[in-house]
TORBA-880393 format. One record per residue (C-alpha): residue number from 1; residue in three letters; x, y, z. Coordinates in steps of 0.2 Angstrom, whole numbers, plus 5000, padded with zeros to 4 digits. Example, Ala and Ser with C-alpha at 12.3 -4.5 7.8 and 13.67 -1.06 7.14 Angstrom:
pos/code/px/py/pz
1/Ala/5062/4978/5039 $
2/Ser/5068/4995/5036 $
END
This chain:
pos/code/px/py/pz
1/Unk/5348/5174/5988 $
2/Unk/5335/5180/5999 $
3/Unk/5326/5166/6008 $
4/Unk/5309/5164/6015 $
5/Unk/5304/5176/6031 $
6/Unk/5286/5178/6029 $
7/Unk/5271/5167/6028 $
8/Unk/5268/5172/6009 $
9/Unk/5282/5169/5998 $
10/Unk/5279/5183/5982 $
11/Unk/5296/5180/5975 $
12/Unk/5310/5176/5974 $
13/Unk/5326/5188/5968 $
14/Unk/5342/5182/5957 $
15/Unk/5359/5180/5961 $
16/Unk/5370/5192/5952 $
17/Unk/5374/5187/5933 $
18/Unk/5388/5177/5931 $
19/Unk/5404/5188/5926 $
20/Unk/5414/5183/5910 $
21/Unk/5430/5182/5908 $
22/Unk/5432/5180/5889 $
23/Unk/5433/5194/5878 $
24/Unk/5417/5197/5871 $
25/Unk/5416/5210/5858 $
26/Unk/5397/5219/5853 $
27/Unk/5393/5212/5839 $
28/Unk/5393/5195/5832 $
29/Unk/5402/5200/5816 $
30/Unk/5417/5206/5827 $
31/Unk/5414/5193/5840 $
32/Unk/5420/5177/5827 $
33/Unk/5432/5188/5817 $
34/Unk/5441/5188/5835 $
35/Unk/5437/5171/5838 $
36/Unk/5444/5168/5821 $
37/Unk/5460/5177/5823 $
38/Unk/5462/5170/5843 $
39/Unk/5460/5153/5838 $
40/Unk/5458/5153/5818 $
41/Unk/5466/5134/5821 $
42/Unk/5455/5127/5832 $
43/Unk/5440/5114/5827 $
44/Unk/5426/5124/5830 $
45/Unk/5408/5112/5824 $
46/Unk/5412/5095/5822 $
47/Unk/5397/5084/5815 $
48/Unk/5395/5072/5804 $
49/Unk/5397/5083/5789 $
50/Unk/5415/5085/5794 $
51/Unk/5426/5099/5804 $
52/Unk/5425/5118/5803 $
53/Unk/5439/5129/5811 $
54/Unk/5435/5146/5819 $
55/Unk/5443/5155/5805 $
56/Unk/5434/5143/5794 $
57/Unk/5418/5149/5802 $
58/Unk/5420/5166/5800 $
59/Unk/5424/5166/5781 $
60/Unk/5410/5154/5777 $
61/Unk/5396/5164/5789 $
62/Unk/5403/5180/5780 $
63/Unk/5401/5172/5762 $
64/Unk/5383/5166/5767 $
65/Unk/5378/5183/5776 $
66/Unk/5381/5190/5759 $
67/Unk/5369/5175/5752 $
68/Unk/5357/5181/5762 $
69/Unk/5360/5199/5758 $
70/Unk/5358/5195/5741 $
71/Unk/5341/5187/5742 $
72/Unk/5335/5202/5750 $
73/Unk/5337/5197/5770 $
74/Unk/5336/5214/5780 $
75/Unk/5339/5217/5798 $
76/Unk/5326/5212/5809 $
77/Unk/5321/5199/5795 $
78/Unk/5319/5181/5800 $
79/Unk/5326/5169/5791 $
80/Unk/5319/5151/5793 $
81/Unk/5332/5137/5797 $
82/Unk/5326/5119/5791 $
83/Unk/5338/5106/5791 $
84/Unk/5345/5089/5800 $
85/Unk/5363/5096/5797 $
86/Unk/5370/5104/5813 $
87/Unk/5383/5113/5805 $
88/Unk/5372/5122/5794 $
89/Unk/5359/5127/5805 $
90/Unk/5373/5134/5816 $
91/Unk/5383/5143/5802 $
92/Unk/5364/5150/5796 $
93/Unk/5360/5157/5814 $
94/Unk/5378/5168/5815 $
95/Unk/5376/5174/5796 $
96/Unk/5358/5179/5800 $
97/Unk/5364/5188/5814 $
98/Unk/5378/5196/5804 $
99/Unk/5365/5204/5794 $
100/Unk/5354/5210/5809 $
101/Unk/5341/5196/5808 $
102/Unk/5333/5183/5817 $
103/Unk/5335/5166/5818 $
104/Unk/5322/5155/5815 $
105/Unk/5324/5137/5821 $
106/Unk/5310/5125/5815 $
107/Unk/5311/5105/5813 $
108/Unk/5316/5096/5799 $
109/Unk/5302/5082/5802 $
110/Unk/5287/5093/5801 $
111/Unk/5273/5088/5791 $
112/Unk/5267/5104/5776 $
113/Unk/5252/5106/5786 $
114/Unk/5262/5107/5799 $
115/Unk/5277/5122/5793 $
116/Unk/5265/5128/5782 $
117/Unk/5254/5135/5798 $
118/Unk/5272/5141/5805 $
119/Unk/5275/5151/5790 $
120/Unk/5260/5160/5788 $
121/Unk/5261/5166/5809 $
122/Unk/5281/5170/5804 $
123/Unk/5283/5176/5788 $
124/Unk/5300/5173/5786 $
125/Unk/5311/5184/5773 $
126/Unk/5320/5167/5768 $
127/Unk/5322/5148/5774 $
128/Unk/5338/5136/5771 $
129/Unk/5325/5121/5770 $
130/Unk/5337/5104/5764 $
131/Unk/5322/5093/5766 $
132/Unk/5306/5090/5752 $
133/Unk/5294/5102/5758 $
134/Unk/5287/5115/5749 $
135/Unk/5285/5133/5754 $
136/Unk/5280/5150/5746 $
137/Unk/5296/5159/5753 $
138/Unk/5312/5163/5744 $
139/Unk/5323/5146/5749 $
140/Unk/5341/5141/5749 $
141/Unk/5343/5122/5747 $
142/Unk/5364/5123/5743 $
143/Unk/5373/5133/5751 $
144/Unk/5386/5131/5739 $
145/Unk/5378/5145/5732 $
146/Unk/5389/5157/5742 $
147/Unk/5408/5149/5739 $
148/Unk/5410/5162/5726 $
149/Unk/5404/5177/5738 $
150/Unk/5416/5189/5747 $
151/Unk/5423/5182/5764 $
152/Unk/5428/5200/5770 $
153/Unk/5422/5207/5783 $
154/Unk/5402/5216/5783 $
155/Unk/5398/5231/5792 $
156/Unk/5392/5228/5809 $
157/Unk/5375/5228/5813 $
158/Unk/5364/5220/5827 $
159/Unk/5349/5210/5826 $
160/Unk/5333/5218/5836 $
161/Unk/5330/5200/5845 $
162/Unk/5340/5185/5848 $
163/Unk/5330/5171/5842 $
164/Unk/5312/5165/5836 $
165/Unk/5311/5149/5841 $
166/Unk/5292/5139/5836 $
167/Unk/5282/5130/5849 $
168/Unk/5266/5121/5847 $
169/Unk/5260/5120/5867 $
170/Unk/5248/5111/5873 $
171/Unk/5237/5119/5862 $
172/Unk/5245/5111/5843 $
173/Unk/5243/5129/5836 $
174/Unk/5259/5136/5832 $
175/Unk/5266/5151/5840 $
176/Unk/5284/5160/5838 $
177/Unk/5293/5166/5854 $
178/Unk/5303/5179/5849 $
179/Unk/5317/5180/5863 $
180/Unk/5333/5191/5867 $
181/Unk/5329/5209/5867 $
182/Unk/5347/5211/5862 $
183/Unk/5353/5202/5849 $
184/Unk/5371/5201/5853 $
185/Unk/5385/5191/5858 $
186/Unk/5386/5197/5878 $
187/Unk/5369/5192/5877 $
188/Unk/5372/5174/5873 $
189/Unk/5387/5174/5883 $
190/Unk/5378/5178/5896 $
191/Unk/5364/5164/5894 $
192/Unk/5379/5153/5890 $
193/Unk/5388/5155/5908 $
194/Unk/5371/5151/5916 $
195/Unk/5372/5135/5910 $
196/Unk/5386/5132/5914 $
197/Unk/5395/5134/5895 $
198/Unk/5414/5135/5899 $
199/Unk/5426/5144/5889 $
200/Unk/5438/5138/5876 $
201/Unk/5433/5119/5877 $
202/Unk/5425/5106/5871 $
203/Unk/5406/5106/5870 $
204/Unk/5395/5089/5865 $
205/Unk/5377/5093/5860 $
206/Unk/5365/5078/5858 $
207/Unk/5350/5085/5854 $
208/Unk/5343/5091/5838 $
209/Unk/5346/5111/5834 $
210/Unk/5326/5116/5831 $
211/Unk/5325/5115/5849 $
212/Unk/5327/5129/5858 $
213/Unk/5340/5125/5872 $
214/Unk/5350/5113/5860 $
215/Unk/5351/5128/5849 $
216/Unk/5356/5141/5862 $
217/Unk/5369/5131/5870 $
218/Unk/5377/5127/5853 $
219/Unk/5378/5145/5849 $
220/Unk/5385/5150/5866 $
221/Unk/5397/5136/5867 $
222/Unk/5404/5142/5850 $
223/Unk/5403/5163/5856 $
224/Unk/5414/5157/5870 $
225/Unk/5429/5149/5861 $
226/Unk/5423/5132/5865 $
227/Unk/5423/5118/5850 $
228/Unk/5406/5113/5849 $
229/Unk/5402/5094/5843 $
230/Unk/5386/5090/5836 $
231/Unk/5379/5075/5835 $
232/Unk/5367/5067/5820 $
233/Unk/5354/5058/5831 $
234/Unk/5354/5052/5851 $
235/Unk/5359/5037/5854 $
236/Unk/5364/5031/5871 $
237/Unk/5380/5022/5867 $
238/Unk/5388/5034/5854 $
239/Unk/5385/5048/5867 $
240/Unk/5397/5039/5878 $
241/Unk/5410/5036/5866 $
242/Unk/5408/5053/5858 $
243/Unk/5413/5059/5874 $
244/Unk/5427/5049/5875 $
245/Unk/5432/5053/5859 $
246/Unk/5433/5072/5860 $
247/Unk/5436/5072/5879 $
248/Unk/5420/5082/5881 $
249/Unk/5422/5092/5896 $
250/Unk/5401/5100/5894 $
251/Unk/5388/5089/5888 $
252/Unk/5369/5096/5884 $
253/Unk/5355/5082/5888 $
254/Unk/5340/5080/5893 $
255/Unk/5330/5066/5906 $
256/Unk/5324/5055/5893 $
257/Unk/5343/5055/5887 $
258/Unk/5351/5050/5904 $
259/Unk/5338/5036/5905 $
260/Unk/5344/5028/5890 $
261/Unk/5361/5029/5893 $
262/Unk/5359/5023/5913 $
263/Unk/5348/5007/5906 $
264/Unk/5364/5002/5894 $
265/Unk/5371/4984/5901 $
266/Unk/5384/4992/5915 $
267/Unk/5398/4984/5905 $
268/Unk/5393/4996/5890 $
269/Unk/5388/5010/5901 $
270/Unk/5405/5011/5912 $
271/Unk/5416/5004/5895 $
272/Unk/5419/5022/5892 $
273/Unk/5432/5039/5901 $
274/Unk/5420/5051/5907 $
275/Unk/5433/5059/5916 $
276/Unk/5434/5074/5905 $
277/Unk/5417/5077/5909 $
278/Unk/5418/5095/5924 $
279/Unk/5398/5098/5920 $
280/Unk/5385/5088/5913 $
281/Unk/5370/5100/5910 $
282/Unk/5352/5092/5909 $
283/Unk/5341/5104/5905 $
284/Unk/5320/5103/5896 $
285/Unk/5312/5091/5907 $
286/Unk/5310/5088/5927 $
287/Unk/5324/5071/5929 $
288/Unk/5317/5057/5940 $
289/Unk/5322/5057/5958 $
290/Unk/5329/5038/5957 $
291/Unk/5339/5046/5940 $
292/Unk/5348/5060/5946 $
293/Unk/5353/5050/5961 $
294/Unk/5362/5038/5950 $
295/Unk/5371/5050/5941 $
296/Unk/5377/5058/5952 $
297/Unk/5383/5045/5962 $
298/Unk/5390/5042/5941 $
299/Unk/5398/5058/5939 $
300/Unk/5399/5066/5956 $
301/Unk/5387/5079/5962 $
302/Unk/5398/5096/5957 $
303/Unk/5398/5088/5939 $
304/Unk/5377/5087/5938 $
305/Unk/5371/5103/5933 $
306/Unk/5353/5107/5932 $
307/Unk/5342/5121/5923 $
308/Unk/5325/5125/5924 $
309/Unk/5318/5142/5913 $
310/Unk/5306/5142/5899 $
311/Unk/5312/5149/5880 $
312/Unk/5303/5166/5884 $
313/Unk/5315/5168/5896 $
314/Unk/5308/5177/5910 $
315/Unk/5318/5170/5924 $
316/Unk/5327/5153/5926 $
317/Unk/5332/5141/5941 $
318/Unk/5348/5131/5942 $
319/Unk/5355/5120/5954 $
320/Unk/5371/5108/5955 $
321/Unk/5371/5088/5960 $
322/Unk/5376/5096/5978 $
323/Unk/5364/5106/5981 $
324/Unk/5351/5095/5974 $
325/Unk/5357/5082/5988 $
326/Unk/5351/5094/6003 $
327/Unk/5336/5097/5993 $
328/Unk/5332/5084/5983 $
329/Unk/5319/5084/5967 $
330/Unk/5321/5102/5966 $
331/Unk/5327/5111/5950 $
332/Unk/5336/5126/5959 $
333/Unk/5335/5144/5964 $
334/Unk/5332/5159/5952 $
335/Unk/5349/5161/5944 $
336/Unk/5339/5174/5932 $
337/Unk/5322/5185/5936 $
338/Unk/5309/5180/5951 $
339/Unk/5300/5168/5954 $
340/Unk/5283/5166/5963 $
341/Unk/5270/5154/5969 $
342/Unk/5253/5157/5969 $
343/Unk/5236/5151/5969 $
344/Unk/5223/5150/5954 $
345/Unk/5217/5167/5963 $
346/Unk/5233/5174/5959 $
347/Unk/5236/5176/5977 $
348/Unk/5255/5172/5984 $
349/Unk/5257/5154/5993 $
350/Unk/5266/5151/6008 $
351/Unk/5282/5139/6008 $
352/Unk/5278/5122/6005 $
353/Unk/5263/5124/5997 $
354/Unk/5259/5118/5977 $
355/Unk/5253/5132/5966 $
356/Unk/5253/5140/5949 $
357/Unk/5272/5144/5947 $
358/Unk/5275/5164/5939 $
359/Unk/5287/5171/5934 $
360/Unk/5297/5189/5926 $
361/Unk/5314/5199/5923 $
362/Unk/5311/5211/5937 $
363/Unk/5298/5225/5944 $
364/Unk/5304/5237/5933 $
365/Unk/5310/5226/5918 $
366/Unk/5296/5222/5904 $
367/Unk/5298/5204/5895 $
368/Unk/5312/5202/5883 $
369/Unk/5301/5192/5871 $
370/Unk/5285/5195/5861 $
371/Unk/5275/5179/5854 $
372/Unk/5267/5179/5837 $
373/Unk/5252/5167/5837 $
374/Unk/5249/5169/5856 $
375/Unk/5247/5177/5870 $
376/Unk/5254/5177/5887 $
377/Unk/5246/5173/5903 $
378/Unk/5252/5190/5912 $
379/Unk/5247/5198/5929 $
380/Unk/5252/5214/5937 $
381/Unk/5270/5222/5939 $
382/Unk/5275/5209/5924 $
383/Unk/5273/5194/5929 $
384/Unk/5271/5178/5919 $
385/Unk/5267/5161/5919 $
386/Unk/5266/5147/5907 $
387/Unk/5256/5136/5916 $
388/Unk/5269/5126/5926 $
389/Unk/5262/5119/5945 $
390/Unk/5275/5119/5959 $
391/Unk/5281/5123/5976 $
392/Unk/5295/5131/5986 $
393/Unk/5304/5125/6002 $
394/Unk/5308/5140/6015 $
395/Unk/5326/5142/6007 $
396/Unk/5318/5147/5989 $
397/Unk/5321/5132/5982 $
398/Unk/5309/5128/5966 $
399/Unk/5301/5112/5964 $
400/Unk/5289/5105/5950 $
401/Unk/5274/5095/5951 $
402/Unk/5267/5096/5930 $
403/Unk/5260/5108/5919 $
404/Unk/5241/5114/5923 $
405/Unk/5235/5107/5906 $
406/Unk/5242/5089/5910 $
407/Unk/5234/5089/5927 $
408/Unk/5220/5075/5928 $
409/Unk/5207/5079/5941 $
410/Unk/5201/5058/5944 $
411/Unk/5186/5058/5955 $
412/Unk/5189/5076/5962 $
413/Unk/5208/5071/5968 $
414/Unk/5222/5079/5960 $
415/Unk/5234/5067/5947 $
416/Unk/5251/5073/5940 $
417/Unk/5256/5062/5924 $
418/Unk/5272/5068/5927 $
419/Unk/5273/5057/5942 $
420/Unk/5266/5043/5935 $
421/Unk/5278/5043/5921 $
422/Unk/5293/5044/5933 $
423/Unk/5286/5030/5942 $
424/Unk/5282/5019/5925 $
425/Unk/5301/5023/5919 $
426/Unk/5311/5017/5933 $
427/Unk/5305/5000/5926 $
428/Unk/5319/4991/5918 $
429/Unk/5310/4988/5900 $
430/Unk/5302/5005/5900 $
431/Unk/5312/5016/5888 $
432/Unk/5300/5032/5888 $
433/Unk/5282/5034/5896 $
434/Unk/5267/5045/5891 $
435/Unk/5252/5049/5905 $
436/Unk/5236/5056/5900 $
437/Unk/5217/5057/5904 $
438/Unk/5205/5047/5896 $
439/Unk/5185/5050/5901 $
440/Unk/5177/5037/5914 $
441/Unk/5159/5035/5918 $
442/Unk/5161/5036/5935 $
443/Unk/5177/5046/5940 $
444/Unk/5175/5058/5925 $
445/Unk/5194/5054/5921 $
446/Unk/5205/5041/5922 $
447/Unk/5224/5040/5919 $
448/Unk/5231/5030/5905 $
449/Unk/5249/5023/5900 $
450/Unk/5257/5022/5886 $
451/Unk/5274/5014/5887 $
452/Unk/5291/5014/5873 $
453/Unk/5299/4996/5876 $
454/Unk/5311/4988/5864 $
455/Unk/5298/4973/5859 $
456/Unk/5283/4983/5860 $
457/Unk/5274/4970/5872 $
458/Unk/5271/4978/5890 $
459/Unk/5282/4971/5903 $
460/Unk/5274/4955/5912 $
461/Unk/5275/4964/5932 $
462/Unk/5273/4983/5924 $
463/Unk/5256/4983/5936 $
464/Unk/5264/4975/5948 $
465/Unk/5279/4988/5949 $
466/Unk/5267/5003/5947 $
467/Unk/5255/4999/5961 $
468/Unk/5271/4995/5971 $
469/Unk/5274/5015/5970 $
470/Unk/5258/5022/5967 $
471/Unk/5241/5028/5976 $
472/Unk/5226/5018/5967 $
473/Unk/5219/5034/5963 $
474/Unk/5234/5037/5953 $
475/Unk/5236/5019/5943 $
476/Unk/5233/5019/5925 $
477/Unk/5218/5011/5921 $
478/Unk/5223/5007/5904 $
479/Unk/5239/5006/5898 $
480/Unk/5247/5002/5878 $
481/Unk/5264/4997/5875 $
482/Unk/5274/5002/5856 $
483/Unk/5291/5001/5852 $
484/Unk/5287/5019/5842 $
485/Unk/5299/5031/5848 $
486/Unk/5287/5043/5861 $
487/Unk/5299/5056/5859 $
488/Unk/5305/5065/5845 $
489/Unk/5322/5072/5842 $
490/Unk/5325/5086/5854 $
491/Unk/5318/5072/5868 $
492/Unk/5301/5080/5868 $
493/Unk/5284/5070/5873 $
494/Unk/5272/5076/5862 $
495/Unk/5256/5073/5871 $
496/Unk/5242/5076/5861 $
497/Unk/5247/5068/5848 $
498/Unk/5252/5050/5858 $
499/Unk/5234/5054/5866 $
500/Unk/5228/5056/5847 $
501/Unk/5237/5040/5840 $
502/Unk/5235/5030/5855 $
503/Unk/5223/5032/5869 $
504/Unk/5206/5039/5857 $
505/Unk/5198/5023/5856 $
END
């Protein structure tokens, strides 16, 4: 890693890409057929729908392949993937790709306004939609359709990108990021060992599958042999156990989760065997200071594995528990691409200073996405940025601050929600948190609170705890408590829309 030795730091350079030692063959049609007659016996998706077997897997992806086929699914089609069953959604994403299309991973818990609006930017060729929505796409609500199709094996054939996960932004318009320039198994592999995805294991995902990172590390936990769990919805202690159950030695999560499961009564939280756990990947979200030092004292630091990068992929950071101890609140070094600091000027800032944080592949490598709906924030020789704010210490380690559109400017002083929230969820009762500006005659904005408890009533010394740890410019000045979930399925804050439900009045 090469490490700060000038005043202006332009970038930082990867590491190497992690080498794999698992066979991993070109296409994703001959990449499960091997799995399939490597470890043809081995669980590969449990969920609640029941246990699938590699060999199982590949027959039943073949058969829906030839589904898809059949309803007129081309390569370089997407094909929209709608569903609360993990099993399906996964199954979908490898027979679109035997077919050389995309995947197209959208939420089951979208309004019609909502997926209508996604469908129209898309356009997919077909959708497996289980739930009630309507939709003028050719759809597949049973797959049962396919138990009397061919299992054999289908020409191979690659897909032209990865993936084409949706995301709303900041903005609520929809956009698709269509990711992966190669649409192949070493490709996912390859994501999959930078986060840390072992081979031949067992894999827990607790996050729903729409979302990007769930999805990816589902898929690449099951391209690398590993038997991938799914889980039906997050709950704290049912993680635990699930773990226990399955001797888990990966688990996916995300911030909010680790703070459910920590707040759990200790003689829940440590009823459990963790001890098949070798990495526990958090991954989404920047994890509280006071969080990630408890579990790493938990788990142990070379367990606590950390990623940052966002779903267009143009570089990522990562760092384990140990490193994170001699730099603590950072989210790592560039595993994948560069990354760069700079001011709104788009001129490079020296170490230590807080800047708009971009990002690219290389010099000489353009993006390996495209959107639809959008466009990116580019400058010269490819680099990117999607509005992150941070700074770097001298040894090129990243750290976050908030995103540019969350940052409140309060009587001409700099606010970041982020660490309000942080601050407002180390409180015992506070299961989630939500900052955002609301106008003020005199300051122009303000920060307001909304906080998730269990009763709904705000806790009695919240103010007291907040202006314990924070600046009186930062305090909320108003703050509402619900005991409605803030965050939805994949462990998201939707802003705006708590802002809208919330805080408008």
């Amino acid at each position: 890693m090469t490490q700060q030795s000038v005043p202006a730091q332009e970038s930082v350079p990867a590491e190497d890409a992690p080498a794999l030692d698992v066979e991993v063959r070109p296409t994703f049609h001959e990449q499960f057929a091997l799995l399939a007659e490597t470890r043809g016996d081995v669980d590969a998706l449990i969920d609640a729908t029941g246990t699938v077997t590699f060999a199982e897997l590949d027959a039943h992806t073949n058969r829906l392949a030839r589904l898809f086929q059949d309803r007129g699914v081309a390569q370089g089609d997407f094909v929209l993937m709608s569903t609360p069953v993990g099993s399906l959604m996964i199954q979908a994403a490898i027979a679109a790709w035997k077919v050389g299309a995309v995947p197209m991973p959208v939420s089951d818990r979208l309004v019609q306004s909502e997926l209508d609006a996604i469908i129209e930017v898309g356009a997919p060729a077909l959708a497996i939609d289980t739930t009630d929505r309507t939709m003028d796409v050719p759809r597949i609500t049973h797959v049962q359709d396919a138990q009397g199709l061919s299992a054999d094996p289908l020409p191979a054939v690659v897909s032209p990108q990865l993936k084409s996960p949706t995301s709303g932004g900041s903005t609520g318009r929809p956009k698709l990021i269509v990711s992966g320039a190669e649409g192949d198994p070493t490709a996912i592999a390859l994501l999959g060992r930078v986060m840390g995805v072992p081979e031949n294991d067992v894999c827990l995902i607790t996050a729903a599958l729409y979302h990007n990172a769930s999805f990816s590390n589902a898929l690449a936990a099951l391209t690398l042999g590993n038997t991938t769990v799914l889980m039906e919805r997050f709950d704290p202690e049912t993680t635990l156990r699930m773990i226990e159950q399955h001797r888990a030695g990966w688990v996916y999560a995300v911030p909010a989760m680790m703070q459910r499961i920590w707040k759990l009564p200790d003689d829940v939280k440590f009823r459990y065997d963790l001890s098949s756990v070798t990495t526990f990947f958090h991954v989404a979200a920047p994890c509280p200071q006071w969080l990630k030092r408890a579990w790493i004292d938990w788990l142990g630091p070379e367990v606590i594995y950390e990623l940052y990068g966002p779903t267009e992929g143009q570089a990522a950071t990562a760092l384990t528990g140990t490193e994170w101890l001699e730099h603590p609140g950072s989210v790592g070094t560039a595993k994948v691409g560069e990354v760069s600091i700079r001011d709104e000027a788009g001129a490079p800032l020296p170490a230590g200073e807080t800047g708009v944080v971009w990002l690219r592949r290389g010099v000489d490598e353009p993006p390996s996405y495209f959107y639809l709906g959008s466009e990116a924030e580019a400058a010269e020789d490819q680099w990117e940025t999607v509005g992150d704010i941070g700074w770097m210490d001298a040894d090129g380690y990243l750290y976050l601050t908030d995103r540019r559109g969350d940052m409140l400017l309060v009587g001409g002083v700099n606010v970041y929600p982020a660490e309000v929230e942080a601050v407002s969820d180390m409180h015992p009762a506070v299961l989630a948190s939500c900052c955002a500006g609301i106008p003020d005659a005199d300051l122009g904005t303000v920060p307001a609170l909304v906080v998730e408890t269990a009763t709904g009533e705000m806790p009695a010394d919240l103010e007291e705890h907040l202006a314990e740890h924070l600046s009186k410019v930062k305090r909320p000045r108003h703050i509402v408590a619900t005991s409605s979930p803030l965050r939805d399925a994949a462990g998201k804050i939707r802003k705006r829309d708590i802002k809208d439900e919330f805080l408008t009045t």
